[in-house]
N, C-alpha and C positions, 0 to 999 in steps of 0.2 A: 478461467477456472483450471487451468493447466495444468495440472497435475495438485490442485487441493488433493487435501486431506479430511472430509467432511464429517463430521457427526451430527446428525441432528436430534435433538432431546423431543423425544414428544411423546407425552403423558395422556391419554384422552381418558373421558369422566363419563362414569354413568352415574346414575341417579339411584338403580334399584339393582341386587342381587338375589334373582328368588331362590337359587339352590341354597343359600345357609347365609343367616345374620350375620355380618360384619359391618363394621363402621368404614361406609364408603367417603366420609371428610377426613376425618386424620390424615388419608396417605397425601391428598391435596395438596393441607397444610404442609404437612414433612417434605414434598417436593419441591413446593416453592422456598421454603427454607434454607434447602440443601441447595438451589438453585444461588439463593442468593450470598449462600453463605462462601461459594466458588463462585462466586462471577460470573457464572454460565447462562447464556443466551438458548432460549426454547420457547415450545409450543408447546400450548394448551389444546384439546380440539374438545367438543361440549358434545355429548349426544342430547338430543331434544329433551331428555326429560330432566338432565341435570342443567340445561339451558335456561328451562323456566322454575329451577326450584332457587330462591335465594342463595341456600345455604352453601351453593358451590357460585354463583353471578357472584355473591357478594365478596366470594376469596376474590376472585379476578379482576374486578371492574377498577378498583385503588392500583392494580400491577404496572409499573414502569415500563409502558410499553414498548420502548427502548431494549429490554432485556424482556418481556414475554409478549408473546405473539398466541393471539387466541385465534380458531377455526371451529372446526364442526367436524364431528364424529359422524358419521350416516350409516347407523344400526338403527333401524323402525321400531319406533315402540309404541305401544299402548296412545298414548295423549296424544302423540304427533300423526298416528294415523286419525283417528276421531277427530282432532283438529282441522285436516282436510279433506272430512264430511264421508271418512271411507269404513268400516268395518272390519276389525281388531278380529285377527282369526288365532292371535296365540293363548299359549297355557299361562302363560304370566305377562305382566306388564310391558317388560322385555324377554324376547324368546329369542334364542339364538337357532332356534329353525331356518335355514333357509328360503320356506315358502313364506314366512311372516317376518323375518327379522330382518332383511336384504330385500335392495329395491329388484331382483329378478321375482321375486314372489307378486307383483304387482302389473299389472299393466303399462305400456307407455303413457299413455296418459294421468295414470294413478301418480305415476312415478315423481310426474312432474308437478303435478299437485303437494307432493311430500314433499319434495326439492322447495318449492315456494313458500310452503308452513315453515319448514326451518330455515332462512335465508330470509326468511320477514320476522320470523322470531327474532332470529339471531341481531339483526337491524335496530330492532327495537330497544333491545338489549345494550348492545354496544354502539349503537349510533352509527354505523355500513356496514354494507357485507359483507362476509369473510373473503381472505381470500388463498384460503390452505385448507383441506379437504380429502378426508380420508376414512377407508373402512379396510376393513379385512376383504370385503371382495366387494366390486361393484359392476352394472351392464354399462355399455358402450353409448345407448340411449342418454341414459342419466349422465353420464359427463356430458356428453356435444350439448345436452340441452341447459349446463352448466355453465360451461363456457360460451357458449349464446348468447345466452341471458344474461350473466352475470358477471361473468369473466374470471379468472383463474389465475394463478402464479405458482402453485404446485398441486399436485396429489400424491397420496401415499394407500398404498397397499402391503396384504398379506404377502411373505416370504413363500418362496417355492414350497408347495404341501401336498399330501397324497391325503384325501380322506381324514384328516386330522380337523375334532370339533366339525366334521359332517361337511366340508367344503374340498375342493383340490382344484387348487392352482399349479399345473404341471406343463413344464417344457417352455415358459416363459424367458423373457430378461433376468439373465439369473438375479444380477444385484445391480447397486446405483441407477443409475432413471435413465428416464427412454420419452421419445416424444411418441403418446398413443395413437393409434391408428383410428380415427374416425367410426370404422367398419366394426372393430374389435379391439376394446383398449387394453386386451390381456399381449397383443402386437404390438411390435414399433411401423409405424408410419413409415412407409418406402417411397415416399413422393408427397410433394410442399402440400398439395391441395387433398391428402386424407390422413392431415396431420391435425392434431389436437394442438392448439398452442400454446402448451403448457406441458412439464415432465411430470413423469409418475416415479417414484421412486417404492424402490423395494423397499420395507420394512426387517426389523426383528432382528438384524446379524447373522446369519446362518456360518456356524460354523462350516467352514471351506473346503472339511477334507470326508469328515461321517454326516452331517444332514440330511447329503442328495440320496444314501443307498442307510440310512438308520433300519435296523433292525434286519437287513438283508442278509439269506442267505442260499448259497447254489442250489441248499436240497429245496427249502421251501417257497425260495422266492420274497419277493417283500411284505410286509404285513399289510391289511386293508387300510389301516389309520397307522400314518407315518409318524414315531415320536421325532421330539424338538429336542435341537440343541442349539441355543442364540445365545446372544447376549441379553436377554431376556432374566433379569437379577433374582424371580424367583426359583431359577433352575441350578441349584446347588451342587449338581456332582461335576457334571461336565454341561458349560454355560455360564450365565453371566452373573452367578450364585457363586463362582470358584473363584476366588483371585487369581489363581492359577491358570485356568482358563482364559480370564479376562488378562491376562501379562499375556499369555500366548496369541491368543488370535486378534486383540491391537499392534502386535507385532508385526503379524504377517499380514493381516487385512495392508494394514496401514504403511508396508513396505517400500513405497512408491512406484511398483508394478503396475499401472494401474490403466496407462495409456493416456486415459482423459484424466480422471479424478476418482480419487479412491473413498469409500462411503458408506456408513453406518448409520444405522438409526438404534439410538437409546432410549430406555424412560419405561414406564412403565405401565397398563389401566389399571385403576384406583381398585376395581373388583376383588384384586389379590388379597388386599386389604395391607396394612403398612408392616405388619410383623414377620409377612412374607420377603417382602423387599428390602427392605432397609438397611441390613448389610452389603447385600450388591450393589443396590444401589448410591453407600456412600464410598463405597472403595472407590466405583469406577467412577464418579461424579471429584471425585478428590484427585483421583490419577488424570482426568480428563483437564481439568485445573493446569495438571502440572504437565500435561506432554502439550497444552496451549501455549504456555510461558517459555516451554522450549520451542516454540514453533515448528513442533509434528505435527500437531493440527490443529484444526479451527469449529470449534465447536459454535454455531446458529441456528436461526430458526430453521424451518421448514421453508418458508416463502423467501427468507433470504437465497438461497440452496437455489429455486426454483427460478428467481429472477435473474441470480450470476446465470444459472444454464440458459435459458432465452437469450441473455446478450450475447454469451460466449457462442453458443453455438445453433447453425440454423437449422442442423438436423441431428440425425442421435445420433453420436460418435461411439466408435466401437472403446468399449472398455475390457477389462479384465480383473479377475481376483487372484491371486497366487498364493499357496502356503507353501513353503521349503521342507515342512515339519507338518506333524499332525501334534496335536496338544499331547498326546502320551507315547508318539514313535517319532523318533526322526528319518526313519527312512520310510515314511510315508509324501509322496507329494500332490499337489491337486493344482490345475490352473484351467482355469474359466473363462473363455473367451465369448462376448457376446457382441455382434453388429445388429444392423435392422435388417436382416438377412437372415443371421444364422446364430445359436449359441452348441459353444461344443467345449466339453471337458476333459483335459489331457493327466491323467492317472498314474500313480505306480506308486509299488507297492511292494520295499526291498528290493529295486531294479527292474519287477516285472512291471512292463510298461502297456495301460489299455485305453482305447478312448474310451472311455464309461458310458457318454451323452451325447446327442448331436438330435439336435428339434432344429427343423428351418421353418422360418416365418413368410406368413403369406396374406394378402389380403382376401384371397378369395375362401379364406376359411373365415366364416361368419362370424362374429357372436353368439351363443345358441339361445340368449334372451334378448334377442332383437325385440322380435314381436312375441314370443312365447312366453309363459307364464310357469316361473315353477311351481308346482304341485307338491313335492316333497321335503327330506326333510333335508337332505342335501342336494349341491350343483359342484357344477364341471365347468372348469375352465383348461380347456386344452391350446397346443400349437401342433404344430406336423413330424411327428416322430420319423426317426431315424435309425438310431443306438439308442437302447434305452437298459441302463447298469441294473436301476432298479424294478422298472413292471416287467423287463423281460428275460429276469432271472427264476430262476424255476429246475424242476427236477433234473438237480447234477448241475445246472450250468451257472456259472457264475457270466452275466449275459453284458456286452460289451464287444471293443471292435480290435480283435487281437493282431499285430505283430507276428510274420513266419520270415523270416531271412533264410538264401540257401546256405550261407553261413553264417558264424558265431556274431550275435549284434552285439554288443556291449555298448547294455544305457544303465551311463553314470549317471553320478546326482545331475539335476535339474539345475539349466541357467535359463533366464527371461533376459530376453534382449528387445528395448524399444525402440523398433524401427522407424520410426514417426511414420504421420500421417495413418493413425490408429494401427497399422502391422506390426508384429510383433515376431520374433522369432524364439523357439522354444528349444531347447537341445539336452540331450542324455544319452552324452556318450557321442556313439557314433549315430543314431539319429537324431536328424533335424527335424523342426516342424515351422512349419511359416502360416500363421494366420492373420491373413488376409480378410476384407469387410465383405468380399463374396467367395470368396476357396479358401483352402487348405492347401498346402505341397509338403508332401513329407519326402524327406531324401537319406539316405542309406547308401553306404560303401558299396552295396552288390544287391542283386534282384531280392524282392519281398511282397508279400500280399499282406491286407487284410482281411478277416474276414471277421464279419456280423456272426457272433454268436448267440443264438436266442434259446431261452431253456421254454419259455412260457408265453400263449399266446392270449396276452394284454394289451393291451395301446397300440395293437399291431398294424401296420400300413398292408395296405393293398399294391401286389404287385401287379400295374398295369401293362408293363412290357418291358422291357429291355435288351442290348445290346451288347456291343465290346464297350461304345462310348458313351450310352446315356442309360439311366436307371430310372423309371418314369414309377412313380407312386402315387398312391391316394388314401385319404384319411377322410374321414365324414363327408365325402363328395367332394372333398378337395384336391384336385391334380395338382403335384410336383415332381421335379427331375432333379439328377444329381447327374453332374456331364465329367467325362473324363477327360480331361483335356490333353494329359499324358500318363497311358496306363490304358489298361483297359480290363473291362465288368469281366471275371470266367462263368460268374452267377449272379444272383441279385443279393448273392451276399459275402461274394466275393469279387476283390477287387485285384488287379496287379499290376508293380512299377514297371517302368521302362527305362531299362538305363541307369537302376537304381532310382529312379524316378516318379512321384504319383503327384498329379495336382487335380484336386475336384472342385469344378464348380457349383458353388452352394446355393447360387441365387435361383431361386424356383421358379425355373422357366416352364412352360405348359408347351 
């Protein structure tokens, strides 16, 4: 899979929309159409209640399953809980609540019951089990007991979200897939035996350079519910609604920056209804055609995606996202660097240069629906903060991990250099940045610090002690360190080079 270029098309179906009548078959139909009418290879995934209504089995079951690939959507609905003898606690059929509509609303046990109604449904249906599998958010329980039982080839989840439709998925794998951790599948797996054997990939497209800090700003901080900008075809100003948009960020997504494989996920749920989509989604299903033909990329299923990654690789290889440009500035840049270790984002902004993000990943940080039960109407899914651009922006600060040289730095535009064996090196100007599957080294002509600027106390770490060389943290009872190998801590939120020199170890030693 060395350096693919991957899109994956996946469309998933519901049965029922109780906020306002639309015709949830039409967009179906117009997808596979448009599907067929481009050549393009994709997934279908069924929530249980359009699983068992004809009127959508009956599109799919005739499909050349050569070019469409069916799974399973896992939103809880109404039929499929009662199906496995359990008691329906939403306001409509399907309820996007969190304590009713996701399997954390449920017990382990429950869970697994729901897991078995749809995978015996679905059987019955199409003659075996799926084996591509996806929601917007799901607990750790319910995949292991997945892949257990039944076995797997990919997963797919929600895009990085704060609070948006009552769910946050924050400080994750930014994008392309990751093998999950056993313990916590919002982690990557840092050892063979609490690894999930199968990739999760990110969903949605997230534009690369405004998504992570949307609506952010120094006085107020970030908003409670984070807006979207993806490739997502009903989002028309800036998204996968704008051709313009869509020229720009398959440009830079798709740069071949990427280390491992570079990766999107397209398509759209039927809920929007087909009058929403239809223009985005025939531009980009037509350009998608044509940047296959010239062999930019390779548009397939989901479980295709999911089996090259199993052969190609026996653990998650560090990847990367890069934009040169922002869709409406050229001297904006953004690069995403994430391993099974660490993800961090290198920023600037007309020259000024910041790290925006930096979450390291850890197994000793739980799942928080192991054994618990949500109650509400939203969940959390966190990793172990560091920098954080967007919660820990707030009164005056625009919050992030600034750059002081004792002289003049000049950082030019941004080059990505792929060092193999997943390192990469980053440069602007006179500084360098080297990222590594467990550090960082940034290097500078002469002495520099960084420091942690925080306006607001959000998603905040616990400082548990620190040193010149090690900076020891905790998050929901979970201990990490940040070691300096060269440089040393003056505070815990200030660091400094040696020699023009800094290199930090990211791997969260206790």
């Amino acid at each position: 899979m060395q350096n693919r270029q991957i899109v994956n098309i996946v469309n998933f179906i519901r049965a029922v929309e109780p906020r306002e009548p639309i015709d949830l078959i039409t967009p179906v139909k117009e997808q596979i159409a448009l599907m067929k009418k481009h050549n393009l290879r994709g997934t279908f995934l069924l929530q249980y209640d359009a699983l068992i209504d004809p009127a959508f089995t009956d599109l799919l079951l005739p499909l050349d399953p050569a070019q469409f690939e069916i799974g399973v959507w896992f939103e809880t609905v109404q039929p499929q809980v009662e199906a496995a003898g359990l008691t329906w606690r939403g306001r409509f059929p399907w309820d996007w609540h969190a304590h009713c509509g996701f399997s954390v609303g449920y017990t382990p046990e429950e869970r697994e019951k729901l897991v078995d109604v749809l995978y015996q449904k679905f059987k019955e249906v199409f003659g075996s089990y799926p084996k591509v599998f996806g929601s917007w958010f799901f607990d750790s329980h319910t995949v292991r007991y997945i892949a257990d039982h039944y076995g797997i080839d990919a997963l797919c989840n929600c895009k990085e979200q704060y609070g948006t439709d009552g769910y946050t998925l924050w400080g994750g794998y930014y994008g392309q897939g990751y093998y999950p951790s056993r313990q916590n599948v919002f982690m990557p797996a840092q050892s063979a035996d609490d690894q999930i054997p199968a990739p999760l990939f990110r969903m949605l497209g997230s534009d690369q350079v405004y998504q992570y800090d949307c609506g952010t700003t120094p006085e107020s901080g970030a908003p409670s519910r984070q807006g979207v900008i993806t490739l997502e075809p009903v989002y028309k100003h800036a998204g996968g609604g704008n051709p313009r948009w869509v020229d720009w960020y398959l440009r830079e997504n798709f740069n071949g920056e990427c280390l491992s494989f570079g990766y999107t996920q397209a398509g759209q749920e039927n809920s929007f209804g087909w009058d929403a989509m239809k223009d985005g989604l025939s531009y980009q299903f037509a350009l998608f055609q044509q940047l296959q033909a010239e062999g930019k990329l390779t548009v397939e299923p989901l479980g295709d995606s999911g089996r090259r990654y199993k052969a190609s690789y026996p653990s998650t290889p560090p990847s990367a996202i890069t934009a040169h440009t922002a869709y409406d500035d050229p001297e904006k840049t953004s690069v995403w660097y994430s391993s099974k270790y660490y993800r961090i984002n290198l920023y600037t902004d007309h020259g000024a240069f910041r790290i925006r993000d930096l979450h390291l990943f850890s197994p000793l940080l739980p799942d928080p629906f192991e054994k618990a039960v949500c109650k509400g109407n939203e969940a959390t899914y966190e990793t172990l903060p560091v920098i954080d651009g967007n919660r820990h922006s707030g009164g005056g600060v625009l919050a992030g991990g600034y750059l002081t040289a004792d002289g003049e730095l000049i950082t030019e535009k941004m080059t990505f250099t792929d060092l193999g064996g997943g390192n990469a090196l980053v440069r602007y100007g006179d500084l360098a940045v080297e990222l590594l599957e467990d550090r960082i080294i940034l290097t500078a002509p002469g002495e520099f610090t960084v420091e942690n600027r925080i306006g607001r106390d959000d998603h905040l770490p616990t400082v548990a002690k620190w040193s010149e060389n090690r900076l020891s943290l905790s998050y929901q009872g979970a201990p990490y360190s940040i070691v300096a190998a060269i440089g040393r801590f003056l505070s815990p939120t200030r660091v400094e080079s040696e020699n023009g020199r800094l290199e930090l170890i990211l791997y969260p030693q206790h």
